[in-house]
Structures are given as structure tokens and as C-alpha cells.
C-alpha positions as CSV (number, residue, x, y, z in Angstrom):
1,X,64.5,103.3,-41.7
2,X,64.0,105.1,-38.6
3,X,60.8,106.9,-40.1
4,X,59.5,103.2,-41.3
5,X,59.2,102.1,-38.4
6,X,58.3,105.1,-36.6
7,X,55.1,104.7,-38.6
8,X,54.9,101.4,-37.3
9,X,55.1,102.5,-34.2
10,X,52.2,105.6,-34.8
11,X,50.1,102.8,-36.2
12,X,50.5,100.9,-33.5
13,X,49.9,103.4,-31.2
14,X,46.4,104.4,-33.2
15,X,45.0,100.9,-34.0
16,X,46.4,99.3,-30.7
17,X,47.5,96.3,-33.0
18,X,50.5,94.9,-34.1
19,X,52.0,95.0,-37.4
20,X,52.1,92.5,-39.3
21,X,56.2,92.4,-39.1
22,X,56.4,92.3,-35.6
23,X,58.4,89.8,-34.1
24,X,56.2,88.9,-31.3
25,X,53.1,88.2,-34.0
26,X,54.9,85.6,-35.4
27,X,55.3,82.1,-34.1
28,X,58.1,80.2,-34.0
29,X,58.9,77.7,-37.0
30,X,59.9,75.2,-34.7
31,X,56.7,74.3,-32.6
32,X,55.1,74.3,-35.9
33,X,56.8,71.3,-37.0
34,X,57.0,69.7,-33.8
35,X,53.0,70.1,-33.8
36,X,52.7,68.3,-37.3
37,X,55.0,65.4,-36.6
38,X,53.2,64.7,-33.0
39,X,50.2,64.3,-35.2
40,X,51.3,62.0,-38.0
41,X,52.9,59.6,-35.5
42,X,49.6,59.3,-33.6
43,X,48.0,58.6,-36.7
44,X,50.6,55.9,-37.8
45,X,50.3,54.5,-34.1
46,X,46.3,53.7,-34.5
47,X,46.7,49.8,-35.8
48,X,43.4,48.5,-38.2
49,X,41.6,46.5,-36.0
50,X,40.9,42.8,-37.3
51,X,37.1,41.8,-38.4
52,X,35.8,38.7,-36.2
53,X,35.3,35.8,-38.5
54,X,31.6,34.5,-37.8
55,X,31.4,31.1,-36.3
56,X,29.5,28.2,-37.5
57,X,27.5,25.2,-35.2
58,X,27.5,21.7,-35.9
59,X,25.0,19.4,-33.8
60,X,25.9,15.6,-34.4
61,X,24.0,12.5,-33.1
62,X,23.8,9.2,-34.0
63,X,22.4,5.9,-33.6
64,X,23.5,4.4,-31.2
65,X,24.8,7.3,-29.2
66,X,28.3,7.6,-27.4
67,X,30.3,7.2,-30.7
68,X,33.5,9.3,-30.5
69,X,33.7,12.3,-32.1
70,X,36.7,13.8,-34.6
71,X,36.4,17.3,-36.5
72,X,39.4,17.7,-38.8
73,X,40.8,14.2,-36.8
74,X,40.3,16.1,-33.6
75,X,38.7,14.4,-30.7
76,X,35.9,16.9,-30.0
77,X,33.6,14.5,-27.2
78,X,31.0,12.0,-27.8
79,X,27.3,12.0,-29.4
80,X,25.2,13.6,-28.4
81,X,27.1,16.6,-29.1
82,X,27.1,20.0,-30.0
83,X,30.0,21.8,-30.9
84,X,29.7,26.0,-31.6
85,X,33.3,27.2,-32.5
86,X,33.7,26.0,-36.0
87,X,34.8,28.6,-38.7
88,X,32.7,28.1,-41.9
89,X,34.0,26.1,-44.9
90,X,34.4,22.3,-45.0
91,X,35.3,20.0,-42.2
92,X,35.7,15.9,-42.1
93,X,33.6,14.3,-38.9
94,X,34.6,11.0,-38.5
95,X,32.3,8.8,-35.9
96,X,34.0,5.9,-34.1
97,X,32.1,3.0,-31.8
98,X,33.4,-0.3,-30.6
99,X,31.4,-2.4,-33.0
100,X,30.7,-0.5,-35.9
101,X,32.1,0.6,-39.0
102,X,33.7,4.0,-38.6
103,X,32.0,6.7,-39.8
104,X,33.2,9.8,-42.5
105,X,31.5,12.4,-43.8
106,X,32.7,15.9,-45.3
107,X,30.3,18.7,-44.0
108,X,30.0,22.3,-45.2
109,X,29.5,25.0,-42.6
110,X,28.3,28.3,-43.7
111,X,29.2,31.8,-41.6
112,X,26.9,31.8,-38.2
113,X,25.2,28.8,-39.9
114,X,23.9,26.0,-38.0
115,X,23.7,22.8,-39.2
116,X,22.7,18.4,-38.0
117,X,24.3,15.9,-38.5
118,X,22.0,12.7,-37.8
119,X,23.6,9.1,-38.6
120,X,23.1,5.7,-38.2
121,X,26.0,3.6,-37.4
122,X,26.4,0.4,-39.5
123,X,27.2,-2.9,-37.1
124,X,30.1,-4.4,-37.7
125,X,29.3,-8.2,-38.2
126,X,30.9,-11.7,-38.6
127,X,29.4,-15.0,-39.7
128,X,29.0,-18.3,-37.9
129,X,27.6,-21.2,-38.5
130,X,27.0,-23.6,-36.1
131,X,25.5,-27.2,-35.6
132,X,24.5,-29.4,-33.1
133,X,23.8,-33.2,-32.4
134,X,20.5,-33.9,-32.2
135,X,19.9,-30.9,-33.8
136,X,17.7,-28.1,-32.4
137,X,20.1,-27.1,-29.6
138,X,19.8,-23.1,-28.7
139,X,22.4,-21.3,-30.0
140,X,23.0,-18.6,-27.9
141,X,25.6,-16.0,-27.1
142,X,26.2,-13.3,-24.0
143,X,22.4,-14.2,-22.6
144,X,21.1,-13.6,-26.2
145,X,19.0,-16.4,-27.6
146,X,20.5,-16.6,-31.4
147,X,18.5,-19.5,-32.7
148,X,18.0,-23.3,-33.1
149,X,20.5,-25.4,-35.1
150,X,21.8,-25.8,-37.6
151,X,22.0,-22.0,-38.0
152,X,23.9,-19.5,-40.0
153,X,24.4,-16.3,-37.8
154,X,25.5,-13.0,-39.2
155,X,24.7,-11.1,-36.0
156,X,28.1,-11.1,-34.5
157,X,30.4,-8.6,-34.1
158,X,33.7,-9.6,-34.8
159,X,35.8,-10.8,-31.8
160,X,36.1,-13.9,-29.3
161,X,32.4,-15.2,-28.5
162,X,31.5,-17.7,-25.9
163,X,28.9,-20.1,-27.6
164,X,26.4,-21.8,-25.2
165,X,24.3,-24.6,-27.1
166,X,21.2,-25.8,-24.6
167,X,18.5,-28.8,-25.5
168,X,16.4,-29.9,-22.3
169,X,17.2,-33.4,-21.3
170,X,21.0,-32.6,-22.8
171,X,23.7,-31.1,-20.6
172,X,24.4,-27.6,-22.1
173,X,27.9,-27.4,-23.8
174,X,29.9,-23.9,-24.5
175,X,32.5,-23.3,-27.2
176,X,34.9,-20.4,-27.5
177,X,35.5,-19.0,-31.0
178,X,36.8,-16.3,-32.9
179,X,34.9,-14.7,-35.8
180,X,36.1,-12.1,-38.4
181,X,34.0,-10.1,-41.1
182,X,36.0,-12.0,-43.8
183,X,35.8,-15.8,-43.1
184,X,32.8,-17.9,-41.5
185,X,33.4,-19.9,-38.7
186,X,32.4,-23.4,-37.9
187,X,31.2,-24.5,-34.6
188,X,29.8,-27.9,-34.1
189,X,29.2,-30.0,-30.8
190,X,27.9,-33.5,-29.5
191,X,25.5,-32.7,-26.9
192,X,25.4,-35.2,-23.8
193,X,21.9,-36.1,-22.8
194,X,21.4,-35.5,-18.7
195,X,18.2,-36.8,-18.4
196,X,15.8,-39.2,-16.5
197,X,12.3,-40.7,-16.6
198,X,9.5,-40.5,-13.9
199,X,6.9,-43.0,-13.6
200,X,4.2,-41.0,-12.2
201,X,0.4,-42.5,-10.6
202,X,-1.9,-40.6,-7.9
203,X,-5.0,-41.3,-6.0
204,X,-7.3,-40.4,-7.1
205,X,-6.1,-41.1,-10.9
206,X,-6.2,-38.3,-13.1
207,X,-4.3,-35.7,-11.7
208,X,-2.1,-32.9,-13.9
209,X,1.1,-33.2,-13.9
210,X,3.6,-30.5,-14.4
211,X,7.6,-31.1,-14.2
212,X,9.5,-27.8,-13.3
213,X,6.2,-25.6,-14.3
214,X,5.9,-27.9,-18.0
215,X,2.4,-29.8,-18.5
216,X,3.5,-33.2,-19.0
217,X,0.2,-35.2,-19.4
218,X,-2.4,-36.8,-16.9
219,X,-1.6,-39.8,-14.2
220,X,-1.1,-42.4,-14.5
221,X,1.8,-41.5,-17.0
222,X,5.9,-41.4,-17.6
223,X,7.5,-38.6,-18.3
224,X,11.1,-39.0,-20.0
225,X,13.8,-36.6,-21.0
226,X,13.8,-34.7,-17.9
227,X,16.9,-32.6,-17.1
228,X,19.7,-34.3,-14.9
229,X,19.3,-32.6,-11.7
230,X,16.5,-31.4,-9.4
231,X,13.1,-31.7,-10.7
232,X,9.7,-30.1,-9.4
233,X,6.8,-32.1,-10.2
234,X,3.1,-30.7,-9.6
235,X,0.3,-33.0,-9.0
236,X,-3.4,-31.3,-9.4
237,X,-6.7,-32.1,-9.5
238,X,-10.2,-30.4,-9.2
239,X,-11.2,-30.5,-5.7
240,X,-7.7,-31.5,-4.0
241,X,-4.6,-30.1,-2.9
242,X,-2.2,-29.7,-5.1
243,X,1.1,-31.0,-4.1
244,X,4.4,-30.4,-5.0
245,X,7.5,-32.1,-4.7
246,X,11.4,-31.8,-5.3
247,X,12.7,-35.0,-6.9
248,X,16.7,-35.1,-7.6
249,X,17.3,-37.3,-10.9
250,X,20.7,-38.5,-12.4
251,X,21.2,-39.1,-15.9
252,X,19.8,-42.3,-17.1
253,X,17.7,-42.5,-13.9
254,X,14.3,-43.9,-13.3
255,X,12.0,-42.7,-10.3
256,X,9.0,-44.0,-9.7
257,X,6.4,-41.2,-7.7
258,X,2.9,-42.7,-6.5
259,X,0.8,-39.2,-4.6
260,X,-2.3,-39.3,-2.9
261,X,-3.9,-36.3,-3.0
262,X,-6.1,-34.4,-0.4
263,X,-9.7,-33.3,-0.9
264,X,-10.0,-29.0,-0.5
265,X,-11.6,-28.0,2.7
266,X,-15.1,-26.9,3.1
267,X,-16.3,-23.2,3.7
268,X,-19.6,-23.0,5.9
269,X,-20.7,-19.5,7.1
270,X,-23.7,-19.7,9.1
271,X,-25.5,-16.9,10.0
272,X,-28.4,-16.2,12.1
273,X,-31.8,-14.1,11.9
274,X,-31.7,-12.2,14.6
275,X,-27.7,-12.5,14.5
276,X,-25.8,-13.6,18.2
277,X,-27.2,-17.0,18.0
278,X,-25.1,-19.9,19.6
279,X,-23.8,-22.6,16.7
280,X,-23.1,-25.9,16.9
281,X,-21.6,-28.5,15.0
282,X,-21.7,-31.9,15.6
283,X,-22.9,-30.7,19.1
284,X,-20.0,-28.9,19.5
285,X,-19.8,-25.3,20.1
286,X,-18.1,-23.3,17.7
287,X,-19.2,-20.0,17.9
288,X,-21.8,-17.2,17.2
289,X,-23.5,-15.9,14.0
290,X,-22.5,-14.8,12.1
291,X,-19.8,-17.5,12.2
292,X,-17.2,-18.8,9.3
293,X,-15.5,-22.3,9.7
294,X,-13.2,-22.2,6.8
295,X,-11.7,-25.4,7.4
296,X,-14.4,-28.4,7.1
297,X,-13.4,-31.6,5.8
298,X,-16.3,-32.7,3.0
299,X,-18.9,-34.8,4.9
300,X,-22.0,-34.6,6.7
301,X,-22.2,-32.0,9.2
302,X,-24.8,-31.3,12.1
303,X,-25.7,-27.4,12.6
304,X,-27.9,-26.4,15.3
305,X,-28.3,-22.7,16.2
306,X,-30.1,-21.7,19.5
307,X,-30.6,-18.2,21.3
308,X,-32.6,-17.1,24.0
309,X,-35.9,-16.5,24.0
310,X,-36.4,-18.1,20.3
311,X,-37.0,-22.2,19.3
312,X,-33.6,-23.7,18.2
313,X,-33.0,-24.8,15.2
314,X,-31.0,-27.6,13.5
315,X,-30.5,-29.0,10.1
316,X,-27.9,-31.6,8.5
317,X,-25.8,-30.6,5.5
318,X,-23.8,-31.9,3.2
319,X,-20.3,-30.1,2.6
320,X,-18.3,-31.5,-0.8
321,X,-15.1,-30.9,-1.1
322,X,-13.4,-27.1,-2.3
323,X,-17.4,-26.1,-1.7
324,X,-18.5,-22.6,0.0
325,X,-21.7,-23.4,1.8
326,X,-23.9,-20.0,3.1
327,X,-26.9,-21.6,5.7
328,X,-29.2,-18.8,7.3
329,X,-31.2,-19.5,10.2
330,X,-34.1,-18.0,10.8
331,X,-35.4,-18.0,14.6
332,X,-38.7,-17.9,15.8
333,X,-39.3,-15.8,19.2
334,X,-40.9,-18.3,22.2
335,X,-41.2,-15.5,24.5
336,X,-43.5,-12.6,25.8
337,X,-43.5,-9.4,26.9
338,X,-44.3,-8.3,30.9
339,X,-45.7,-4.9,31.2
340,X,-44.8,-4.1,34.9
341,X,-45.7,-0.9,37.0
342,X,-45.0,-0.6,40.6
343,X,-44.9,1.3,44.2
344,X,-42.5,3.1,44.8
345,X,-41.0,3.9,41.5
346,X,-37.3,3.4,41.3
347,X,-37.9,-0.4,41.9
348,X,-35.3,-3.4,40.4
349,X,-36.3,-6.4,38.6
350,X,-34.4,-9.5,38.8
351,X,-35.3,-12.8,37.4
352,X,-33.2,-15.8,37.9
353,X,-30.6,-12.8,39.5
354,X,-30.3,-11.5,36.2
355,X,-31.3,-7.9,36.5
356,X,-34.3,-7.0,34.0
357,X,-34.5,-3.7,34.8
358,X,-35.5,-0.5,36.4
359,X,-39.2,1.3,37.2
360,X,-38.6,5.1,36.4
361,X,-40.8,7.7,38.0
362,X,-43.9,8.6,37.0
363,X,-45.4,11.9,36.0
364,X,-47.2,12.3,39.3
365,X,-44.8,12.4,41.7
366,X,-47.5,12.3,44.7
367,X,-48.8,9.4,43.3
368,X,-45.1,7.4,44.1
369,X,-46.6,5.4,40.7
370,X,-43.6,4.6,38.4
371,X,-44.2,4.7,34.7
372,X,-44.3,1.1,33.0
373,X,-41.5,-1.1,32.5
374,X,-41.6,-3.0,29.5
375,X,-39.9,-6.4,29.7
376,X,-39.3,-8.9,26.7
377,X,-37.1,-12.0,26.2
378,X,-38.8,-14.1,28.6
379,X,-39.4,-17.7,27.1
380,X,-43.0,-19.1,27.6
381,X,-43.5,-20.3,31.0
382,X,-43.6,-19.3,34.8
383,X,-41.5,-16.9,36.1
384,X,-40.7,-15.6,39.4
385,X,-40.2,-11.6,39.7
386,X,-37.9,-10.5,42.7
387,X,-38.7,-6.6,43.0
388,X,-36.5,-5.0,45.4
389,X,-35.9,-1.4,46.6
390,X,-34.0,-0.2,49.8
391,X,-36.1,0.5,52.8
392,X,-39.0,-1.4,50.8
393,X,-39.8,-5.0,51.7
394,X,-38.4,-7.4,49.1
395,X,-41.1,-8.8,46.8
396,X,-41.3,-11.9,44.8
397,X,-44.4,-13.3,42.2
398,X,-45.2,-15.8,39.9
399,X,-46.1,-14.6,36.2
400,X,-46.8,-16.6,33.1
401,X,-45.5,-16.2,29.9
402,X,-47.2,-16.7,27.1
403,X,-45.8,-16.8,23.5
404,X,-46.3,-13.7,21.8
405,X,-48.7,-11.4,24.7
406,X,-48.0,-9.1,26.8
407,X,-48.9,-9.6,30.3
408,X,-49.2,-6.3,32.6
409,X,-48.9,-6.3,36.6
410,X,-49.2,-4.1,38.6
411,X,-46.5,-4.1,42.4
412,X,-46.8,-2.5,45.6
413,X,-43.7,-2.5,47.9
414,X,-44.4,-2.0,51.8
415,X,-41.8,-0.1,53.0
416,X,-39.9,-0.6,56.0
417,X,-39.5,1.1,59.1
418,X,-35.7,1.8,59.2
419,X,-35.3,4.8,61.3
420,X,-32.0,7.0,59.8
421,X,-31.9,9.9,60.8
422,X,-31.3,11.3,64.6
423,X,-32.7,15.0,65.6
424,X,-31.5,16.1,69.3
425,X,-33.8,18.8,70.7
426,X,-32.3,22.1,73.2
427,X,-34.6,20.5,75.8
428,X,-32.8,16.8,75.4
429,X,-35.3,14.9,73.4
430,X,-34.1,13.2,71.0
431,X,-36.1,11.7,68.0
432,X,-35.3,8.7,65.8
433,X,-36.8,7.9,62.4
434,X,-36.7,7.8,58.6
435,X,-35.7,11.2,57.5
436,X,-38.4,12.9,54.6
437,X,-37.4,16.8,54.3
438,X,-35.8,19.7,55.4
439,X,-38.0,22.5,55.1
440,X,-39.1,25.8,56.0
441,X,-41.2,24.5,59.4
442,X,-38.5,21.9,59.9
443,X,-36.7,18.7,59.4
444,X,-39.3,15.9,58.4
445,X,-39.2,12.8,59.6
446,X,-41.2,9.5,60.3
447,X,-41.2,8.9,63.8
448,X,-43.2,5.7,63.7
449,X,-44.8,3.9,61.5
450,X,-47.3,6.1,59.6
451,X,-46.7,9.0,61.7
452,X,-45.0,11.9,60.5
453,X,-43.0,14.4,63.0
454,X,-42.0,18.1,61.9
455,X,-39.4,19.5,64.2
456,X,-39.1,23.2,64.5
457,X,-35.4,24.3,63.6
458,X,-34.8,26.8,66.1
459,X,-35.5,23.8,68.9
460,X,-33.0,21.4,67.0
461,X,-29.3,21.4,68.9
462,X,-28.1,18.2,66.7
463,X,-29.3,16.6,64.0
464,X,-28.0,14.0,60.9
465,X,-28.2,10.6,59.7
466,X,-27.7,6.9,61.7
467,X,-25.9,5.5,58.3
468,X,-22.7,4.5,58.5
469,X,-21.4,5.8,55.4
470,X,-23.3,9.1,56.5
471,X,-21.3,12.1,57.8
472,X,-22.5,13.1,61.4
473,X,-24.0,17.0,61.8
């Protein structure tokens, strides 16, 4: 033994390995089987996880919508409706509304399947048959006309109705009743009459006549079987007014209604060539052209349009009644034209003291000769011409108009001696006149009549203008 494992020991020394039957290349048992149980409970810990079951859709609508809505008699909403969580196989959708049959119906959903449901809901309805005296009466039932009796209505759902039975001239009469899908019910009523007679006549005879918007014939005429109550009755007639009136009538009642009616007014629009012209009617003013009187009783009417500077014009017409009359007047000029040229330039025209106008200057300025004035709306005749221009002697003449010339004058001004302007020389002298220019010699004035004074500027102490609106130098 003690050789064996001296061996061991050489070998181990000359490899630089353990043998095999060393105790430190071995491993313990124990961590072994620790190791392999550790493992299998992991293993048996991991649970198999469960496979997701695909869901299926179901869209449901109907007609009408808003019927309630049970999937395996659970309340799931109200159509329209979509519901997405249903596992596939078959389910029961029942639809439920307040007047119709309830609705079943087995569908099968397939996995992730989508399917429609699309139904029409059947009305539930009763029977009713009801009758009136006089027959003929309305039938009607929540503001929904039924029909005329006698009638057999199968429109109803079942439940308590209120039945309204109307007939004009006959008060309406109401009946409460109960209907069931199994057994028709009879309604019948006696209606009360509620109405009156009008005895209607107009002037002129004629007229249309029309009780609470009905056509009830022509004046003169009666008119029975209206509804107790207020009535409006319309009276018309081409040409008039029409005229309405409120009448109140009690059963069994009869009015008697006599109307005269109104003739329409007149339209006249005058108008004028050229337009401004005065207008009168009946030799009353009323305006200018173009002019509208939209309120002219028919008749015979007077126009007469005049204007300045044209003839006037009248005519008579004849207006009828709901007529629209147009009447153009055309003018003819009575005047002529004044071709006027003066000197100075810058001279006013007045006539009458109207103002006519103004002569402009002239192209040659040394000349003082304005250009010509052209002056038209002067009727035929004599004329006097006021010219007038400041520091120029007022001028008045006599011209004659003729119709349709032109007459051409020609008007020189004298102008006045006004003297405006002061000069006060260095030596004392002092100078009066009507002030001309300022210029490179000196100031310029007239002195006297027709004579022209320069005075040198150098010799000038004081100088400006007499006006009183003038500021002194």
C-alpha cells in the first residue's frame, strides 16, 4: 500500500495531474442531487399558458332604430349597435320596442368572424272601427288624420287612444278607447252641428268671396254651414281693394254682410326729356321728373311740365283704376345762346342777379381781352346784362334773344380811378394811386388817371396798400 500510492504520488509529481482516486477530484454526491432536484422543480413550476379564444362581432340594426338589445337575455344597449366581445358559437338576440312585436332570432358567430344583423320590426296593431253621424267626419288620432267615416282602422297600436272626429260646420267631438290586437273596438258619435249662414252682397256686385281662406262663390250669394265661431270672409274683385273682415257667428245664426268695395289706385310716373322739369297736376305742384305718384284715384288728371328755357307742356289723361300709366314729355328749348367777350377779363355776368358766369383770360395777356364766354338758357326775348368787375365801372346792356342763335357781343369796362396803394419817399413825398407792380426799377403805380409813376426803391422810406383788409408795410 505504501508503494501504491507512492506511485500515485510519482505520477503526480511527473504528469502534474491528479489521479483519478483522489479525493479532491471527486465531487461531492450531495450537491449533485441538490443540483438535479433545483432543476425539476423549476420545470414543474413553469404553468401551460392558456390559448386566447378568438372573439367574434355582431353589428345589429333595425327598423326603426332604438329597439333594446338582449344577447343570451342580456341587455347589451340599443340599435344601432355594435357589440365586439362575443365568443363564436350560437347566441339568441332578442329586439324589444314599445309598439312592436318583439323580436328573436338565433345567430351563429364564427371565430374573429363578423357578422349583420339587419331587421325590420313588425308594428304591433289593434282594430277600430268607427262611425259617425252624418257620416264623413275625420277620424283622427294623436294629430294623425286616419280617415273619413265609417272606417275600419288597423293602424293602431294597442293601448288607450284619444279619438277626435271633426266635420266643418259640426263641433268636433273626442272619445277615449281602449284597443287590443284581439278584439275590434266600436266607436260611434252624434256630431253637433256649430254652424251659421252669411247672406253676403257688395258694390260693385260680383265680388269673390272666400270664408276663412275657402272660395264660397260670387256676390250676391249665402254661404251656410259655416263653423260656430269666428269667421274671416274675403271680398275681391278686379280692380278694387280687397277687404277683409272678422265676423263672429253662433250656431244657428244668420248674418247678413253688404261691402262696398274700393277702386285700386292709379300709378302715373312722368318723366321729362331733358329730366328736372317742374310737374303739375291739376295745377298743383307735385314734383320734378322724373316723378312717381303712386297713389291716384282713377279719373281725369291734368299734367303740365314746364322748365326753363323750354315751352311747357300739358296734356290730360285718363287714369283707370289698378292702371300703371308711363307719360314722357318731351321739351322744346325757347332759348339762345350769348357769345360774350369783354375788357378786362375776369368780368361777372349777372342777369336778373342770377350770376351767369365768369370771362377767363385770354391768350394775350397784353391785350387784357378775355376769351369768350358762352351763355345758354336764356328764353327768347330782351335781356339786360350787368357786367361788373372791381375797380371797373359797372356795365349794364340790352341783348335780344332769339330762339335757337347765338348772339356774340363784345364789352369794355372803364376802369376806375381808386387810388390803393401809398408810397412815402426819404425826401417826404408821398404818392397815392392804384398799385400795378413791384419791379426791378420800382414799385408801379398809377398816379392819375392814365399816368403811370415808377418809383425808385432806394428813395422809398414807406410803402403799402390804403385797403382796409390790407396789412400796412
Amino acid at each position: 500500500m505504501r508503494l501504491k500510492n507512492q506511485s500515485s504520488a510519482s505520477e503526480s509529481a511527473t504528469t502534474g495531474r491528479l489521479p483519478l482516486n483522489d479525493p479532491a477530484h471527486r465531487k461531492p454526491f450531495g450537491l449533485t442531487v441538490l443540483c438535479v432536484m433545483t432543476a425539476l422543480l423549476a420545470l414543474a413550476g413553469k404553468r401551460a399558458e392558456p390559448v386566447a379564444t378568438p372573439a367574434a362581432e355582431l353589428q345589429i340594426i333595425s327598423v326603426p332604430d332604438g329597439a333594446r338589445v338582449l344577447i343570451n337575455r342580456v341587455e347589451r344597449g340599443a340599435t344601432p349597435l355594435t357589440v365586439s366581445d362575443l365568443p363564436p358559437g350560437e347566441h339568441l338576440v332578442t329586439l324589444i320596442k314599445r309598439g312592436y312585436r318583439d323580436h328573436y332570432e338565433t345567430v351563429v358567430l364564427g371565430a374573429n368572424g363578423r357578422r349583420m344583423l339587419d331587421v325590420t320590426l313588425e308594428p304591433r296593431v289593434a282594430m277600430l272601427i268607427a262611425h259617425s253621424i252624418p257620416r264623413g267626419a275625420t277620424v283622427s288620432a294623436g294629430g294623425v288624420d286616419l280617415g273619413v267615416t265609417p272606417i275600419l282602422i288597423n293602424s293602431l297600436v294597442p293601448g288607450t287612444h284619444r279619438i277626435r272626429f271633426s266635420l266643418p260646420g259640426f263641433q268636433p267631438t273626442e272619445r277615449e278607447v281602449i284597443v287590443s290586437e284581439r278584439t275590434p273596438v266600436k266607436v260611434a258619435v252624434e256630431l253637433r252641428s256649430d254652424s251659421a249662414t252669411l247672406t253676403l252682397a257688395s258694390d260693385p256686385p260680383g265680388a269673390a268671396v272666400a270664408v276663412n281662406g275657402i272660395p264660397r262663390g260670387t256676390t250676391p250669394c249665402v254661404v251656410e254651414r259655416i263653423p260656430e265661431g269666428e269667421a274671416v270672409v274675403d271680398l275681391s274683385a278686379e280692380g278694387f281693394i280687397t277687404v277683409s273682415q272678422t265676423v263672429k257667428l253662433a250656431a244657428g245664426e244668420t248674418q247678413t254682410l253688404n261691402v262696398t268695395l274700393s277702386p285700386k289706385p292709379a300709378r302715373l310716373v312722368v318723366t321729362s326729356r331733358p329730366p328736372g322739369a317742374r310737374v303739375y297736376v291739376n295745377n298743383e305742384r307735385r314734383g320734378d321728373t322724373p316723378l312717381t305718384l303712386p297713389e291716384l284715384a282713377p279719373g281725369t288728371y291734368r299734367v303740365r311740365v314746364e322748365q326753363d328755357g323750354y315751352d311747357p307742356l300739358a296734356r290730360t289723361l285718363e287714369l283707370v283704376r289698378a292702371s300703371d300709366t308711363i307719360e314722357e314729355f318731351g321739351l322744346t328749348s325757347n332759348t339762345g345762346l350769348i357769345q360774350l367777350t369783354t375788357t378786362p377779363a375776369d368780368v361777372e355776368v349777372f342777369v336778373a342777379g342770377k350770376t351767369l358766369g365768369k370771362t377767363k383770360t385770354g391768350p394775350d395777356e397784353t391785350t387784357n381781352l378775355s376769351n369768350p364766354l358762352l351763355i345758354g338758357g336764356l328764353s327768347v326775348g330782351t335781356h339786360a346784362l350787368k357786367l361788373v368787375r372791381k375797380g371797373w365801372a359797372e356795365k349794364t346792356i340790352e341783348i335780344t334773344v332769339k330762339r335757337g342763335e347765338t348772339l356774340t357781343r363784345h364789352v369794355a369796362l372803364d376802369r376806375l380811378f381808386i387810388p390803393d396803394y401809398e408810397v412815402i419817399t426819404v425826401s417826404g413825398t408821398v404818392y397815392r394811386g392804384v398799385f400795378d407792380a413791384i419791379t426791378e426799377l420800382g414799385v408801379c403805380m398809377e398816379t392819375a388817371p392814365g399816368v403811370m409813376t415808377v418809383i425808385p426803391i432806394k428813395d422809398i422810406r414807406k410803402r403799402g396798400s390804403l385797403r382796409d383788409d390790407a396789412p400796412k408795410e
